[in-house]
C-alpha positions in Angstrom: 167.8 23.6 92.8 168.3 27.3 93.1 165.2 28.3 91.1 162.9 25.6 92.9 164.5 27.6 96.1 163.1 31.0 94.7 160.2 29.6 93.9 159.7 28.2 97.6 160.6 31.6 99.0 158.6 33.7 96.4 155.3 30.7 97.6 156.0 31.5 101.3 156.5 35.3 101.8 153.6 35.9 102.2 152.6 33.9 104.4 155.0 35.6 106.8 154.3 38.9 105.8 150.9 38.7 106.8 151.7 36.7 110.1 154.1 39.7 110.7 151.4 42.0 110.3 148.4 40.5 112.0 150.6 40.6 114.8 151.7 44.3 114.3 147.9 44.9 114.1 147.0 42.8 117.5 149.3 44.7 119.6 148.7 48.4 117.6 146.4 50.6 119.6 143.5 52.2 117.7 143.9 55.5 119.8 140.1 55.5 121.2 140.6 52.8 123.9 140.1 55.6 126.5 137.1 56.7 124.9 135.5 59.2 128.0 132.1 57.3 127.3 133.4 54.0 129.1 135.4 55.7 131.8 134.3 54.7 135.4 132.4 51.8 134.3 133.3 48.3 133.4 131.4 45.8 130.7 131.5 42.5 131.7 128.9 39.6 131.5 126.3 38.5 134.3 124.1 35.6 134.8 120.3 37.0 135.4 118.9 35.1 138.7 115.6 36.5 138.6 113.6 39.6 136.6 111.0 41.8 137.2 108.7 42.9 134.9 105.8 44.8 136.9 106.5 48.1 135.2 106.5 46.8 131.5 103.8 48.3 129.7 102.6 46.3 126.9 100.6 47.7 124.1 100.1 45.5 121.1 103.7 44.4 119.5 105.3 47.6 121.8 106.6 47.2 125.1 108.0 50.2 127.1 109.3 50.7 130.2 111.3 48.9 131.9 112.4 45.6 133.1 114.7 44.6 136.6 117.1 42.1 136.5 118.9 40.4 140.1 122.6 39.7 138.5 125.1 37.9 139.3 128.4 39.5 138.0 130.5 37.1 136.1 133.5 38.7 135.6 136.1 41.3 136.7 137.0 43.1 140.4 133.2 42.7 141.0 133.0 39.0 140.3 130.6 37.0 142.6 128.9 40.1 143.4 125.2 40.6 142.6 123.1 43.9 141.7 120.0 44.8 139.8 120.1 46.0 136.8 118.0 48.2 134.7 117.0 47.2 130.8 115.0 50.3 129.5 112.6 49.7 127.2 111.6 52.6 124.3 109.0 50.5 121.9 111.0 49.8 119.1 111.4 45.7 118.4 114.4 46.6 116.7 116.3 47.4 119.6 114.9 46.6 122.9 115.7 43.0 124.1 113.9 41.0 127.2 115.9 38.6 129.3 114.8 35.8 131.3 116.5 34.0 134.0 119.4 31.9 133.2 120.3 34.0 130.4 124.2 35.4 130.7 123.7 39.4 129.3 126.6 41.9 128.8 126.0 44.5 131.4 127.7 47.9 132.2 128.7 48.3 135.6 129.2 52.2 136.4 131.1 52.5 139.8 132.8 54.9 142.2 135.5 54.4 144.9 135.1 50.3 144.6 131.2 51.0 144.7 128.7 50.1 142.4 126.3 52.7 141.9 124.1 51.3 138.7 124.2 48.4 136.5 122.7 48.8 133.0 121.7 46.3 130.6 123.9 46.1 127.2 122.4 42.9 125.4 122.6 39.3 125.4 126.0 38.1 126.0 126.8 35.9 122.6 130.8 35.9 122.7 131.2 32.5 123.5 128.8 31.4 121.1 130.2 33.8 118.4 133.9 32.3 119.3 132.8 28.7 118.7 130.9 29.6 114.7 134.0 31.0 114.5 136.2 28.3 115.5 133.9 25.3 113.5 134.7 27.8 110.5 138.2 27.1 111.0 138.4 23.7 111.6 135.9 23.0 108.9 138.2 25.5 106.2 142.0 23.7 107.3 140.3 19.9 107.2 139.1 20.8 103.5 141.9 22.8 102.0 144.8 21.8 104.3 147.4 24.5 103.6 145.5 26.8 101.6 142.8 27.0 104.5 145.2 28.1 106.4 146.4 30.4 104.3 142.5 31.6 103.7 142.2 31.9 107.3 145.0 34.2 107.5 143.6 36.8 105.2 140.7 36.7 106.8 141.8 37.8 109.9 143.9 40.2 108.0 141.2 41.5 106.4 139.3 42.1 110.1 142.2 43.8 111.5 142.8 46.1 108.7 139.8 47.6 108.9 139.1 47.8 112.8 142.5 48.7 113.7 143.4 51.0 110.5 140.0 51.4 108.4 137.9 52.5 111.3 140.3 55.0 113.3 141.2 57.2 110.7 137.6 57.3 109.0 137.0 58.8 112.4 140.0 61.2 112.8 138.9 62.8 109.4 140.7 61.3 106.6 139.8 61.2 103.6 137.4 57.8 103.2 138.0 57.6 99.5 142.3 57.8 99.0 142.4 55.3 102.7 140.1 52.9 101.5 141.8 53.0 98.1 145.2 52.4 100.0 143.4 49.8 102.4 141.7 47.8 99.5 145.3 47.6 97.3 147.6 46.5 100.3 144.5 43.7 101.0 144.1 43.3 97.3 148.4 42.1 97.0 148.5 39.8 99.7 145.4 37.9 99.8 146.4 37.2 96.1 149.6 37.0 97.1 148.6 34.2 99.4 146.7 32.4 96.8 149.4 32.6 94.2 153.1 33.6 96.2 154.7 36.7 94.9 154.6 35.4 90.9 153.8 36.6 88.0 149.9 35.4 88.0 149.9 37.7 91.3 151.3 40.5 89.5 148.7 40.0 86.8 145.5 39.3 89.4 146.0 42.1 91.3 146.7 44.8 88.2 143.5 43.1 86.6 141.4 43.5 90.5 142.7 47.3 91.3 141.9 48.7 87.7 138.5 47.4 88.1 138.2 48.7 91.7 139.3 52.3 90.4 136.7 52.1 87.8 134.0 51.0 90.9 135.6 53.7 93.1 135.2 56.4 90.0 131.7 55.7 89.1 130.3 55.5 92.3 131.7 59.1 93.2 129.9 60.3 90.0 126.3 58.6 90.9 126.3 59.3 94.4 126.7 62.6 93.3 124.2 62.5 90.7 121.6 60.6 92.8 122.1 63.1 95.7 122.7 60.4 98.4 123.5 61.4 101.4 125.6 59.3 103.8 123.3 59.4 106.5 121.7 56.9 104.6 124.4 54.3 105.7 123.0 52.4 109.2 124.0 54.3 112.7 125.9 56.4 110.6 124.2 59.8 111.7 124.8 58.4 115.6 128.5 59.8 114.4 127.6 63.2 114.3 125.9 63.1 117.4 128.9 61.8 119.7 130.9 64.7 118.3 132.5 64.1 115.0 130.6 66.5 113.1 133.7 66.8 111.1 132.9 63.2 109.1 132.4 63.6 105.4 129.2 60.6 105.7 128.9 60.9 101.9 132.3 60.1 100.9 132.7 57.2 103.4 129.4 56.3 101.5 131.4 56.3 97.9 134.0 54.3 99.9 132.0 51.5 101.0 131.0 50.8 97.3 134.1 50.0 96.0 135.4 48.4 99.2 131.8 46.3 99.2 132.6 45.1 95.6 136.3 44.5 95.9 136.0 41.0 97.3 134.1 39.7 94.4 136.3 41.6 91.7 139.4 39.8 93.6 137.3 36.5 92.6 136.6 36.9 89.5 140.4 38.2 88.7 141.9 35.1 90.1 139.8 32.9 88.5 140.5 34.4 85.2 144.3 34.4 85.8 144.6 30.6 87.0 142.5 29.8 83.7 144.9 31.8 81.3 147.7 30.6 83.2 146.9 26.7 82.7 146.0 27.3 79.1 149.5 28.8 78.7 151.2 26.1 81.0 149.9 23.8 78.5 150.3 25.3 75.4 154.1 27.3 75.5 153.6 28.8 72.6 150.5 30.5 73.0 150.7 33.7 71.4 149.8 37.0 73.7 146.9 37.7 71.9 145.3 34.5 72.0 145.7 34.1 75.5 143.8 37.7 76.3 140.9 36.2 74.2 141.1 32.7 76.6 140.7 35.1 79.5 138.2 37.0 77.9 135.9 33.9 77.1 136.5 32.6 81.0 135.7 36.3 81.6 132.1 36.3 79.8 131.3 33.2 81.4 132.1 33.6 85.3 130.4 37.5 84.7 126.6 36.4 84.8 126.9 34.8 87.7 128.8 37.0 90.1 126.7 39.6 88.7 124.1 38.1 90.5 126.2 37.5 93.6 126.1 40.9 94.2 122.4 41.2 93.8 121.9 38.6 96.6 124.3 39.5 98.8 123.2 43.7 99.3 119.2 42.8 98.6 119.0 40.2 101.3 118.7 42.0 104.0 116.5 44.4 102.3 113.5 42.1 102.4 111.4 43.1 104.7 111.6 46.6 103.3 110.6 45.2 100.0 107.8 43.5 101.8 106.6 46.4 103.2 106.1 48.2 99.6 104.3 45.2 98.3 102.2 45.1 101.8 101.3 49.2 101.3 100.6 48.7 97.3 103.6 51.3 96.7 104.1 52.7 93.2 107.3 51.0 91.3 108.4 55.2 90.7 108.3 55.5 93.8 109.7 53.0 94.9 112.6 53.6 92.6 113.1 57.0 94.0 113.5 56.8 97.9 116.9 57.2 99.0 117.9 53.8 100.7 116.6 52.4 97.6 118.8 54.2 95.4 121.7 53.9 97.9 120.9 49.9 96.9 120.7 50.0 93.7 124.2 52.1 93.5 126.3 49.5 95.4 125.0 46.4 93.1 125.2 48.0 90.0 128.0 50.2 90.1 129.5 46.7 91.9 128.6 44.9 88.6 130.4 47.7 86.5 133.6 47.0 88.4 133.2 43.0 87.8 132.2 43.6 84.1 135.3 45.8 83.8 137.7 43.8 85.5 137.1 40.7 83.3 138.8 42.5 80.5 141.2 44.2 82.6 142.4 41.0 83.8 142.0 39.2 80.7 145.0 41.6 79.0 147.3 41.6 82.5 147.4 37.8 82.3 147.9 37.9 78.7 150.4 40.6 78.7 152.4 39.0 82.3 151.8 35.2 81.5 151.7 34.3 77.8 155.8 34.5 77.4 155.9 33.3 81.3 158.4 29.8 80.1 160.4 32.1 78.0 161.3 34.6 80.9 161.7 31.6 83.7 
């Protein structure tokens, strides 16, 4: 009775350990809520009535200038009220957005004494619609796996928080990327284990197995970023940074951070799928000694490899298609190809990703080995 009581308590703790800190992180300021960009002004969604597009200029696929909008303001100590608002135009399809009437868009309202004095058009407003994917998601996870939904859900929204409300902020008050997203990646790395397994032994093993092939990840990509002389600029928005005065950012090393912490999610993966295997094959044969259990692992290891191999290929080159497209389109060399920077930025997080996966198969292999094959004897 007393070790089914353990076991209960050891199955649970997590569970409140991460519901104790998702609601530390809810409630923790980031520090830049009163960033000076947003002061007198106030983002809140409005219903366009009406637009005006007289002084759009259209040439081709380009559109410039700019576009009028009669709002109704939906929200906040100007709710009910309406204005116009202003949506600039600067010819890139990328970023310029048209709205028609009945459309609800996020606006800026920038005010003075209880005034407005300009209303400026963010974007579409998609929150509500971004709430309800989110909420099917949920529903659709807890109806299939009951309890461990649940339990999936919660270190998802662990894994959010972490970053924007401890990842994020101290990226940008200068710490080092490399030793917080190391920290970051282990604390994730133990509980959402930890939720899969309770604090056990097959944790213990999963997540020694998942970090030793994150540190190889983290290790190599230093060296080839280095070697391949990418800058971090290369990263999306990332030299916007520099520009809204953080010059101090070290772009390149948050680079080398986002490789490992891009590939830790499928190294988890693969080192609790190799620990649940060696731990059934132990359950079910006792006397399994430590060595043949490492080889079980090792087999389930060569096996699942291939494939999340390839997981990682699909999941960075998707959204580099229409990139590829356009060398195909212009007839563009395979060298040189090869050699443009967001390229190589590419190719570094897939295959220094794959170098972390190949690693932690063996990794995890001789944990689960070494933690599980005498498991009955110890318990």
């Amino acid at each position: 009775m007393e070790s089914s009581n353990k076991s209960l308590v050891r199955r649970d703790a997590p569970v409140w350990v991460c519901l104790a800190l998702i609601l530390l992180l809810l409630i923790l300021p980031t520090g830049f809520e009163d960033n000076r960009v947003f002061q007198e002004s106030d983002i809140r969604p409005a219903l366009v009535l009406s637009t005006d597009e007289s002084t759009v200029i259209d040439t081709g696929l380009i559109r410039s200038g700019e576009q009028r909008c009669q709002l109704e303001i939906l929200g906040g100590p100007f709710r009910g009220r309406r204005a116009e608002g202003r949506n600039m135009l600067s010819g890139s399809l990328e970023q310029d957005k048209l709205f028609s009437p009945g459309d609800q868009a996020l606006v800026r309202i920038n005010y003075q004494d209880g005034e407005i004095l300009n209303v400026s058009m963010i974007d579409h407003y998609r929150a509500p619609w971004e709430l309800l994917l989110a909420g099917l998601f949920v529903l659709l996870l807890v109806a299939f796996a009951g309890r461990t939904g649940l339990r999936a859900v919660l270190s998802f929204a662990l894994t959010v928080l972490m970053i924007w409300k401890v990842l994020v902020p101290q990226y940008l008050r200068g710490w080092n990327p490399v030793w917080v997203g190391l920290a970051i990646t282990l604390v994730l790395t133990v509980l959402i284990i930890a939720l899969v397994y309770g604090f056990d032994r097959r944790c213990a093993a999963a997540v020694s197995g998942s970090f030793l092939g994150i540190l190889v990840t983290c290790v190599m990509g230093g060296a080839f970023t280095n070697l391949f002389q990418i800058h971090g600029a290369v990263m999306s928005y990332s030299e916007s940074l520099l520009y809204a005065g953080y010059q101090h950012l070290n772009l390149t090393q948050i680079f080398m951070a986002s490789i490992f912490i891009g590939a830790s999610g499928a190294v988890m993966d693969l080192a609790v799928d190799i620990t649940s295997a060696v731990y059934e094959v132990v359950e079910k044969r006792p006397e399994l000694s430590r060595r043949e259990a490492i080889r079980s692992g090792m087999n389930v290891g060569r096996a699942a490899m291939g494939t999340m191999t390839t997981t990682l290929l699909f999941a960075y080159s998707g959204g580099y298609v229409a990139l590829l497209m356009v060398f195909m389109a212009q007839g563009t060399p395979l060298s040189n190809i090869l050699n443009y920077k967001y390229v190589a930025a590419e190719l570094l997080h897939t295959v220094i990703g794959s170098f972390g996966l190949v690693t932690v198969a063996p990794f995890t292999a001789l944990c689960a080995g070494m933690f599980l094959a005498d498991f009955d004897k110890h318990n």
